[in-house]
Structure formats: C-alpha cells, structure tokens
N, C-alpha and C positions, 0 to 999 in steps of 0.2 A: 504493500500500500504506500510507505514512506516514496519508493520512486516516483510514483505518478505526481507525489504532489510538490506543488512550486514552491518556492523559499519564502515568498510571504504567506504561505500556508503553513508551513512550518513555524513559521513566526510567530504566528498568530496563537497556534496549539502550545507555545513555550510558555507566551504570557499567558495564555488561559491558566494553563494548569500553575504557575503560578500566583497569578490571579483568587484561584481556587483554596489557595491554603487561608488565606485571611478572609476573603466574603464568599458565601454563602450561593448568591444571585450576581451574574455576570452577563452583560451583555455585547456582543459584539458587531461593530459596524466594517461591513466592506461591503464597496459600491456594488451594483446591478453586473452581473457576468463577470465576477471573481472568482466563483467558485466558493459560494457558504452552504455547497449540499457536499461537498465535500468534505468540509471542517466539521460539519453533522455528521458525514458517515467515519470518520476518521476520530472523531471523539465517542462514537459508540462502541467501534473496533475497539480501542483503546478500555472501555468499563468494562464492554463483555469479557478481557480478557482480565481483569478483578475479579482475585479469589472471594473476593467479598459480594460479587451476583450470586444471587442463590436462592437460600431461606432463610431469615433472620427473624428471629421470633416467632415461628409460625406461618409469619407472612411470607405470601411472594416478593420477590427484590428483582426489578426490571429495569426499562427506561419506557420512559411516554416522550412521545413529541406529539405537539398540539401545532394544529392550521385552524386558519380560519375557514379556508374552502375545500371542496371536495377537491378541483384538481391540484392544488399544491398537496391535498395529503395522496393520493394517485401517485405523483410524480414522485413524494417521499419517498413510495412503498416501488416503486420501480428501482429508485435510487440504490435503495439496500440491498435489491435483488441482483443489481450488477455488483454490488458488490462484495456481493457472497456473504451479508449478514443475516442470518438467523433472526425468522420475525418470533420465535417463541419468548424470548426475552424482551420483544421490543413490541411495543403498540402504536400506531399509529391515527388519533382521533383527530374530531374536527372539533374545537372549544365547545361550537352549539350544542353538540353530543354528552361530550362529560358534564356539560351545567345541567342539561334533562335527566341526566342520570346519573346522578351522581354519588347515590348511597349502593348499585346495583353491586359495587364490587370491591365490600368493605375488609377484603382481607387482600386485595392486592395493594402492594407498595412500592413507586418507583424510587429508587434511589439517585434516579436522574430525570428531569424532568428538560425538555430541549421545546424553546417554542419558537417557529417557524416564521418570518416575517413580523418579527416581534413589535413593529411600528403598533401593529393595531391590537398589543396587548392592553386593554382599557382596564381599567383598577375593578372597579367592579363586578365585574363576569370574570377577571385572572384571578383575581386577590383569592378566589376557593384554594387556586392549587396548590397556595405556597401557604394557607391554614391548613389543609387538607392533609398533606407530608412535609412536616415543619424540619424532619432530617434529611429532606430531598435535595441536591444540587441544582441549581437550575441555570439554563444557557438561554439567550432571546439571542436570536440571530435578523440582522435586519442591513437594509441598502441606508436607509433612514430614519436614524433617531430622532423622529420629529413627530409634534402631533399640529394639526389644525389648531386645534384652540390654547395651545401654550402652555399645555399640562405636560410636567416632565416625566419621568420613567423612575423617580428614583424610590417610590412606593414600593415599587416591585422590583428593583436591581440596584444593585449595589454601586456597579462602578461601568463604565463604560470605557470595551475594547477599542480604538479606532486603527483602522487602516491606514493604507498610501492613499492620496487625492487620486481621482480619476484621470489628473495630467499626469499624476506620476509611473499609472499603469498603462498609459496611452504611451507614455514615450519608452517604458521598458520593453511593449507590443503586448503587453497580456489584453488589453483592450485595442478594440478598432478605433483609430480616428475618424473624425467626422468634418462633415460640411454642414454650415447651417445658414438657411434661408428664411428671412424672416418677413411678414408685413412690417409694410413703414409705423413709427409711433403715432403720423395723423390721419390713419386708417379708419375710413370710416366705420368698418366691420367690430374694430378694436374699441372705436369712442364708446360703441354702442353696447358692448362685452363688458367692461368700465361701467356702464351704467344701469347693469343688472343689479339687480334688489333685494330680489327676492334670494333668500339660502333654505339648502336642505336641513333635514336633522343632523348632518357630519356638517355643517357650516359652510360645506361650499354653494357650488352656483344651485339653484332649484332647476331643475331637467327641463323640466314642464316650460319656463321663462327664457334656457338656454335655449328652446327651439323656436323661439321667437325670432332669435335672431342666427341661428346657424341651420334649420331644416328650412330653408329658402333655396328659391332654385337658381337666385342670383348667386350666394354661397355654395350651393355644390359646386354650380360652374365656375367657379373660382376655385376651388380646388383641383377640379380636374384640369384647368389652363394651368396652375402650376405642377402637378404631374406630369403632364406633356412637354413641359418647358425643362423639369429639370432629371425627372428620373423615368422617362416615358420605357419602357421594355426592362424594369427595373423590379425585384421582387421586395416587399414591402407591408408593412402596417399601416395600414389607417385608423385611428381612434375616433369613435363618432360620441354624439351624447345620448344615444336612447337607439333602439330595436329599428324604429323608422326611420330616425334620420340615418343610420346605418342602411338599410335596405333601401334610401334613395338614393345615398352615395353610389350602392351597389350599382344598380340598375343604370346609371348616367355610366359610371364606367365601362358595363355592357354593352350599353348600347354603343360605345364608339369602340368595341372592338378589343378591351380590358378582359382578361377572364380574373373573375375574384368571388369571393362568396361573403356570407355576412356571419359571424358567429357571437353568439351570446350566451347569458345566463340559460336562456330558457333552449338553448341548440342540445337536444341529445349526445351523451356522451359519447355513443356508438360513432352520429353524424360528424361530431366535434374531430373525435381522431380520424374519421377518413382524411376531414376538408384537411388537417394540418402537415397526415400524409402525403396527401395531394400536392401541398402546398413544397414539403419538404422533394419529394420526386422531379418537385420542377412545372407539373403539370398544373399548379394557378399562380398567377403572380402576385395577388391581390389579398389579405385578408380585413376584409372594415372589421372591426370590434367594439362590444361596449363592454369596457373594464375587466373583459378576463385574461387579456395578456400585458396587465397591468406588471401582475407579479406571476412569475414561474412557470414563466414561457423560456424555454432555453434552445431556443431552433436559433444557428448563427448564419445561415444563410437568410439576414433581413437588410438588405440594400438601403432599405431607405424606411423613416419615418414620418407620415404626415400626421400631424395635431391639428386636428377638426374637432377639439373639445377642450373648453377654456377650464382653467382649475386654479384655485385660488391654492391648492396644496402642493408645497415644496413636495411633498412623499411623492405624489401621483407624478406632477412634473416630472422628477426625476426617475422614477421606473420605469414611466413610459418609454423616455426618451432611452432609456439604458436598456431598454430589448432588441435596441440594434447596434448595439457596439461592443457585443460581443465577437470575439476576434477569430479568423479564419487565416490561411496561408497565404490563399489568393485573395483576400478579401481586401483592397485597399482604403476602402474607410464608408461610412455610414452616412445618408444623407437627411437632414433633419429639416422638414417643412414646416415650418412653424406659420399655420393659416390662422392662429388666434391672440395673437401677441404673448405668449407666452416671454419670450427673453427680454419683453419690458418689465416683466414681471418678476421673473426668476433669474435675468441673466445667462450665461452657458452653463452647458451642462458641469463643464471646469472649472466655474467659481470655485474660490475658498468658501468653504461655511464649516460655522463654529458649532460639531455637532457638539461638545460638552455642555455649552452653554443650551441648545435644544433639549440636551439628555436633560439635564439638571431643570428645564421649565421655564429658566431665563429669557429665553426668547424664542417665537413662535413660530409654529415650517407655514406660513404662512406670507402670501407675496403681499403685494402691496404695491396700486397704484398711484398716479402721479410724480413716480420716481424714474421718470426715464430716461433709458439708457441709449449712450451715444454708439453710430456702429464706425468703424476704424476704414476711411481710405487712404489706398496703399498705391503707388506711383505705378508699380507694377503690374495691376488690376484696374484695368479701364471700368468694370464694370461693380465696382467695390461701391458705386455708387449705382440709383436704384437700377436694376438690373428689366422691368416692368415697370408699369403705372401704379403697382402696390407690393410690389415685394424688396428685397432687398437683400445680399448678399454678408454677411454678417462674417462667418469664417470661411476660410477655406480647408482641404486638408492638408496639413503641416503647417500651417500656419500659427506661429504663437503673438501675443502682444509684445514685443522685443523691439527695443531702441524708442526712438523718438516717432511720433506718428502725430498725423492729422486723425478726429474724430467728429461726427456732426451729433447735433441734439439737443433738439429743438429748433430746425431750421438754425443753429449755427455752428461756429465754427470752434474746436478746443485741442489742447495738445497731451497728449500720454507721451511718459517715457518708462518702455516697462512695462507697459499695462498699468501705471498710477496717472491720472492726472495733476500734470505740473501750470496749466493753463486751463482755465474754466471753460465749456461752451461758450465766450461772450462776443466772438467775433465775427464780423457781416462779411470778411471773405481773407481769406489766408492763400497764401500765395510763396509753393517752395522755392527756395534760394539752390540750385546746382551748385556743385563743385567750390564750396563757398565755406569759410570759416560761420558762418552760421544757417540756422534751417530756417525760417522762414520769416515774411513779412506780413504784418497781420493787421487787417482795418477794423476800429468798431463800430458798433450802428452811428449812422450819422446824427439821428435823431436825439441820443443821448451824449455822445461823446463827440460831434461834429467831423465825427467822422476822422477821426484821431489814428495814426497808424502807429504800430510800435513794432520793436523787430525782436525775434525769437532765435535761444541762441541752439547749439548743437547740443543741450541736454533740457531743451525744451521749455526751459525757462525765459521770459518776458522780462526782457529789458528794460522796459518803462521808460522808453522812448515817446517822446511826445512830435508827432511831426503830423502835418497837415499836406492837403494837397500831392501830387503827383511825387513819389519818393522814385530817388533812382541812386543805387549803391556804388561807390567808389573804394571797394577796399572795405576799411573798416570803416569809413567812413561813409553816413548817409546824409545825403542832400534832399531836403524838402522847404515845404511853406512855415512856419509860426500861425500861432492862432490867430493871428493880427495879418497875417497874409506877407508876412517879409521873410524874404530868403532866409535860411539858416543849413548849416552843416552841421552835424549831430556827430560826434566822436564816439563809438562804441568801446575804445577800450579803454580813456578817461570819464565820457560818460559825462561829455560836455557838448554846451552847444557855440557853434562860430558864427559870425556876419559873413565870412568868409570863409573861403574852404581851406583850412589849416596846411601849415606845412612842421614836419619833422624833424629834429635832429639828436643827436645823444652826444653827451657832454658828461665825462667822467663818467659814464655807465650810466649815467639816468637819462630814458627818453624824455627828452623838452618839445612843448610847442612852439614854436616861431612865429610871432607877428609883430610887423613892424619893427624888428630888430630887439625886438627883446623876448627873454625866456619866460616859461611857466612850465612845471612836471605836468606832464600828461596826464599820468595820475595823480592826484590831490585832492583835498575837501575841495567842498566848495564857499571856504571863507577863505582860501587863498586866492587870492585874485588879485594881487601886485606885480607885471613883469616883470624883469631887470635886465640890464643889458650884461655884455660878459665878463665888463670888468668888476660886477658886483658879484659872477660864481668863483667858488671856489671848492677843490674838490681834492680827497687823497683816495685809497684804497675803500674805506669803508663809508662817507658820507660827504653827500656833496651841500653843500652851503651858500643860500643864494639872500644875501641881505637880510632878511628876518623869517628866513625857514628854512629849513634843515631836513634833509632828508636819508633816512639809514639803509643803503643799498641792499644791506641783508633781507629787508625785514619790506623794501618798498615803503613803508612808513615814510607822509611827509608833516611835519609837525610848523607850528609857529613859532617862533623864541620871543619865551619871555623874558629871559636874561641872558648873562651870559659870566660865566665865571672861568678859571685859569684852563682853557684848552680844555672846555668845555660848554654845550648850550642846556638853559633849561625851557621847558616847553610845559604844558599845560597836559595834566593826568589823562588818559581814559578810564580809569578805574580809582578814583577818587577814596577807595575803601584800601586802599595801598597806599593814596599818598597823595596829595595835590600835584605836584611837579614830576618832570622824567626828567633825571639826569642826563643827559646823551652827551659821553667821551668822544674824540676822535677818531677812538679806534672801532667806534660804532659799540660799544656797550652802553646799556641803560639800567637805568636802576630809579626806583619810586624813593622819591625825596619830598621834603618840606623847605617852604621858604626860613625855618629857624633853622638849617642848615647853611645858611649863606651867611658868608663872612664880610671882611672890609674888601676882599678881592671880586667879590661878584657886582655886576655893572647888570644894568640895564638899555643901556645902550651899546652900539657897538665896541666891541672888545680892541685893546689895543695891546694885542698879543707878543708881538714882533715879530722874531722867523720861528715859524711854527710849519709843520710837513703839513701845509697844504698847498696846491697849484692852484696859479687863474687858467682861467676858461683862457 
C-alpha cells in the first residue's frame, strides 16, 4: 500500500497519527483530487492491522465511516474493495441512517469513527457519534473547512490537519492546471445574481428565484455560445440549479448537435452509472448536473467546467470547480466557464484562504458581493482583454501573477507586483513604457484629478509624479504641462521639477544638476534649494560640501549645516530621540550630538579651517 501513495500522503498519515496521541477528534483538509479516499483506506489498513480490533468488553470493536449521501458511501464501499479491505470490520453508513436508528445496534462499538466530506458535519445530527463512543477516535476528512453561516468545527474536532495550497499541487502536477473564463463584473446576468433575495434553508441562493434569472433561454444561449467558443468537442460538467433548468440546458445542446444527458438526485442508480460509463468510454461529452458531482465524482477525464449555478458557498465553489482538475498524463489543464460571476465572488480557485481561521468559526466560507475583483492584462495576450461582448479571459494555463502587471476593475486601470496590488484601480488609462528603466505611464480621471498623469516604476510603484497634458519621456526625465498649463521637466531620480529641461554633471562623486552655472544634488530634500557655483564645492573621499550642505557619499545623505566646528559640520537630527544634531566628520562619520557639546571652537558661520584635505570643484 505504502508504494502507491505520494509523499504528501505520507505526510499527512505522520501528522495524523501524531496528531492522534494528544486529541481525540482530528480533522483533515486537502483540496478536491488529492486523494483523501486514500488516507481513508490507508488509515483503516493501518487499525485493522491493531491487535486491539476485536472484542473488548463484550462489545464488537470496528470502524464506521459516515456520508452524507448514498453515492459517496457506494464509492466508499468500492474504494475498500480495491483495496482488498475486509468490510467485516468496517461499516459503511449514511448519517441519515445511524440518526433513524440509532439504539438498533447497542452492542457494536467503533473504535474509529472516519467521517466523509466532513464540511457538512452539523453539531446536531454529528454530536450523537462522539456521545455515543466517547473512546472512539474520530477522522473528518474534507476539500473544505468551511460552513455557510460561520459556524466553526471545533465542537466536534479538535485540531485541524491542513495540506499544500492547490498552487502548490498544480505546480508539483499532482493536480491539472486550468484556464478560467469568466463574465465581465458589469454583466448584466451577474447585477441581476447580486440581486437575488431570497435564501434556502442552507443560506444560499433559493432555487425557485435562481430560475428566475438562469432557466431563461437568453441564459442557456449564453452558455452554449461560450461552449462553442471555448471548449466546443471538449468533454465536461455542467452544473445547473434545478432538474429543468438542467434538462433545458440538455436539450439546447442536443439540438445543435452536443451528445450529453442530464443526471440528478432523482436519476436511478442503475441509469446514473451507465450515463457516467458512457461518459467515461468517450461515448457523451456532456454531463449537466444538479449537485451530485459536487463531491465524489472522481472521473479525471473532465476537460472542462461550466458554472451555470451561482452559490454564495466557498465549499460548493470550490468542489465544483475541483472535479476537473484532477490530473491525467495527457491531460494539459482544465477549462473553467464561469457563466455566473462566481470569481467576483470567490476569486481562483488558487486563492490563499485561511482554513484555520474557517475551522475555528472566525470567518465565514461564504462570498460576498460588491468586492470586485480586477482581471490581469498581459502584453503577450491580445485577448486578456474581453475576449466576447460578456466574457473574459481571467487565466490562462501556466500562467501565475508574477512580476509587475496591468489589472482592470471597475472600468479602471491598477498595478500588481506578484499578485499584490502596489497601485489601486484608480486610473483612466495606463500606458506601458518598453525597454525602459521604468513600466508604465499612468493618467487619472480627468474629472477628479484633471487629468493628472504620474509614472510607474519597474516594481510597480507610483511615483507621485504630478504632470499635466501630453507627457513624453527623455531618459529619466519626463517633460509635460503644470497644472497652470507651463512647461515643466519632472526628474524621476531627484524627484524634482524644472522650467527647463535639466542638464547633469558629477562633481566629487555626487550627481549635480546644472542651471545657469550653478550646482544642486540631484538628490536632496526639498528645503534645499540654494545653487552654488564651483568655487563654493568642495569635496574629499567621503563628503562633498557645497556652502551650507553637506552631503555623505556613503550614505547619499544630503543635510543642511547648522554649524560648523574643527573639521567638522553639524546638521539638524532625523531622529531627534538620539539627539538634536548629527555630527558629520570628514571622513564621512556621524554620530547624534547636542548643541551642549559645542565649544569656543564651533562657528556658525562658515569655518575658517585653513589646509584641510578637501579639493575645489
């Protein structure tokens, strides 16, 4: 058994079982197509082979594992059969089952108890098990530790197991990558999704008010124009919200020539496993569903996902979408139709999310509109931008958030570096800079900011440039209007503005600006603002000194003098909890001083040193 399983399977059985010595209830999170029926069948191999299964007290000593539906306990009871475990020890129910009956079989006692998709473990109806066999071990195994309404898990489990992220399994190949195509955020399909009211008893959408606005025949035809467009001869899920709008999707697809079937709650089990046989043979391409291949559906030939059923549930989101990215040889990555705005919603399927703080009740698997998210264009993808009149191209496969990027959202324009935003949405058009010490040049709405352009550097960061009117770049330097309509030169590495377009030179190893024949550091606050000419610098190895500033090559540091004492200047603190004054020597040392350090030999005016090791300019 140890061969077959991968190293984060192994991983994961190390912590358990140490896990196991201190608590009692244990639960473990790994994403959709990791394999957690194998950590089931791999930690049952593991107790059957406990000299302590048996009879202990009279009682029988087993394991239970509890589902909630009949085909994840089916697929259980297959799982075990491949792998040569013995059902006499082991039972396999549905929760509904052992709550109706609950007193029928007062002399059997699991010693382990394993619960199945444990997301939908609810206090109420679980809480019998762990009264029931107070010395029983128990496992929740789940894709997501989350609930709808913000209620956490730690009633019933102690500590929670977590995995690798689903980037970290994509890029080791245990998972398929994906592509994801999504409707635009001012879809009208979506405003109107967004504006449902009505919820179920589980808190989400109410079925009945989602067919309001998804069993329309505008809506199917929308789905099937993106079928056609982006995974037309492609095999696939469709998620629907109800038996009808499923069996309309159906039949639209038949009719142009689609083979697919429709399966649900109420489909025959018999029917159920031909159609998936069918499906797995090759012989349909299509299956619409309503919510049973939510969870433990493990067919990995599924090409593509379409969501044609909006869900305010982080859990549901994320299973859905994780039924097609389980991994194949030839399989290069999984197509994800997102026809109901879900990734305004949820984001990718890659996000980071904080299951501990969900385990714990903290916060809620639960989406939340009006937080919309921007989608990423990339110089190299013409069509990163809308791709149709309502859809939109969001990832691609291999594609990660890396380096500096343009993103839109909300009709504007914002910068990511990394997949973090270092610039807001706030701008009415951005415009990359090629081959250029920095990336872009960025305008804001006219309306509020007059139209203000500022320039963006190569780690994505806004300069806070203020320039007006037509910009056009010279190097480091940009040339525009003032708000007042008068020429001006903007210096991007002083970070100044000119009447004129500046000229450079270096003088003892500081770059100077040049106007008019007199100097200024390039770099400097902006309370220096006296030029000098060059018989006022003076300069040695470490600091060059220009009439009443002084500046420390090491450090770039340009300071003011406030005095001046024996072959040396003082200057005004930055850290005033050190010291009012910085001493600054010749030899470019500083140190935090006080003016009750100064003696008869400190001047405030300039020094009359005599030959001291400094050169004129």
């Amino acid at each position: 058994m140890n061969k077959i399983l991968r190293d984060y399977q192994r991983e994961m059985l190390g912590r358990l079982e140490k896990a196991w010595v201190d608590h009692r209830s244990v639960m473990v999170q790994m994403p959709t197509g990791t394999g957690k029926t194998l950590i089931l069948a791999e930690v049952i191999r593991q107790e059957m082979g406990n000299e302590e299964l048996g009879m202990m007290n009279g009682n029988s000593k087993g394991i239970l594992i509890v589902a909630h539906r009949r085909e994840l306990i089916e697929q259980i009871r297959q799982t075990l059969r491949v792998f040569g475990i013995s059902e006499e020890w082991v039972r396999v129910e549905s929760i509904q089952k052992l709550y109706s009956h609950f007193g029928d079989s007062p002399r059997w006692e699991p010693q382990l108890v394993i619960v199945d998709e444990a997301h939908h473990a609810v206090a109420k109806t679980y809480r019998m098990l762990w009264e029931k066999w107070p010395e029983a071990k128990f496992l929740g195994l789940t894709a997501t530790p989350c609930r709808l309404n913000g209620t956490g898990f730690t009633d019933l489990f102690d500590v929670l197991l977590q995995s690798w992220t689903i980037q970290e399994f994509i890029d080791k190949g245990w998972l398929s990558d994906f592509e994801y195509v999504s409707v635009t955020p001012d879809n009208m399909l979506v405003e109107r999704i967004h504006g449902l009211k009505k919820r179920g008893v589980d808190g989400d959408y109410q079925t009945k008010e989602m067919a309001t606005v998804m069993d329309t025949p505008e809506s199917i035809a929308h789905l099937y124009n993106s079928y056609e467009q982006y995974v037309s001869g492609k095999k696939g899920i469709v998620y629907a919200i109800s038996r009808e709008h499923a069996q309309h999707i159906a039949d639209y697809y038949q009719e142009r020539g689609v083979s697919c079937a429709v399966i649900d709650a109420k489909t025959p089990g018999t029917v159920r496993k031909e159609l998936v046989d069918a499906y797995r043979r090759g012989e349909m391409d299509v299956i619409v569903n309503v919510d049973i291949f939510s969870e433990g559906f493990d067919v990995p030939e599924v090409e593509f996902i379409q969501l044609a059923r909006p869900t305010l549930s982080l859990s549901k989101y994320l299973q859905q979408v994780g039924r097609g990215m389980r991994a194949l040889p030839h399989k290069e990555c999984v197509v994800i139709l997102d026809q109901v705005g879900m990734y305004q919603t949820f984001g990718l399927p890659t996000e980071d999310r904080d299951w501990e703080q969900m385990f714990r009740g903290n916060t809620a698997g639960k989406g939340l509109h009006g937080n919309e998210r921007g989608y990423v264009i990339r110089e190299d993808d013409k069509d990163k931008t809308l791709v149709n009149l309502e859809m939109v191209r969001i990832k691609r496969r291999g594609e990660k958030s890396t380096g500096v990027e343009i993103f839109v959202k909300g009709g504007r324009y914002g910068v990511l570096n990394d997949g973090k935003v270092t610039c807001q949405a706030e701008f009415e058009h951005i415009k990359r800079i090629k081959d250029s010490d920095f990336f872009a040049i960025a305008t804001y709405p006219y309306a509020v900011f007059k139209g203000k352009t500022t320039i963006i550097n190569l780690a994505g960061m806004d300069l806070r440039a203020a320039l007006y009117g037509k910009v056009t770049q010279h190097g480091a330097i940009f040339e525009g209007e003032s708000i007042t309509g008068q020429r001006t030169f903007w210096d991007s590495v002083g970070m100044h503005y000119y009447s004129c377009r500046p000229e450079f030179e270096t003088i003892g190893g500081v770059e100077m600006v040049k106007q008019g024949g007199k100097y200024l550091p390039r770099k400097r606050p902006e309370q220096v603002r006296e030029a000098v000419g060059k018989e006022h610098i003076w300069y040695n190895r470490h600091i060059v000194w220009m009439k009443n500033v002084v500046v420390v090559k090491k450090t770039g540091k340009v300071y003011q003098v406030k005095a001046y004492g024996p072959e040396c200047f003082f200057v005004a603190s930055n850290d005033y909890s050190k010291g009012p004054l910085i001493r600054i020597d010749l030899d470019g040392r500083c140190e935090y001083t006080s003016p009750l350090d100064w003696d008869d030999s400190t001047m405030t005016d300039r020094p009359d040193w005599g030959q001291v090791s400094l050169m004129r300019a």
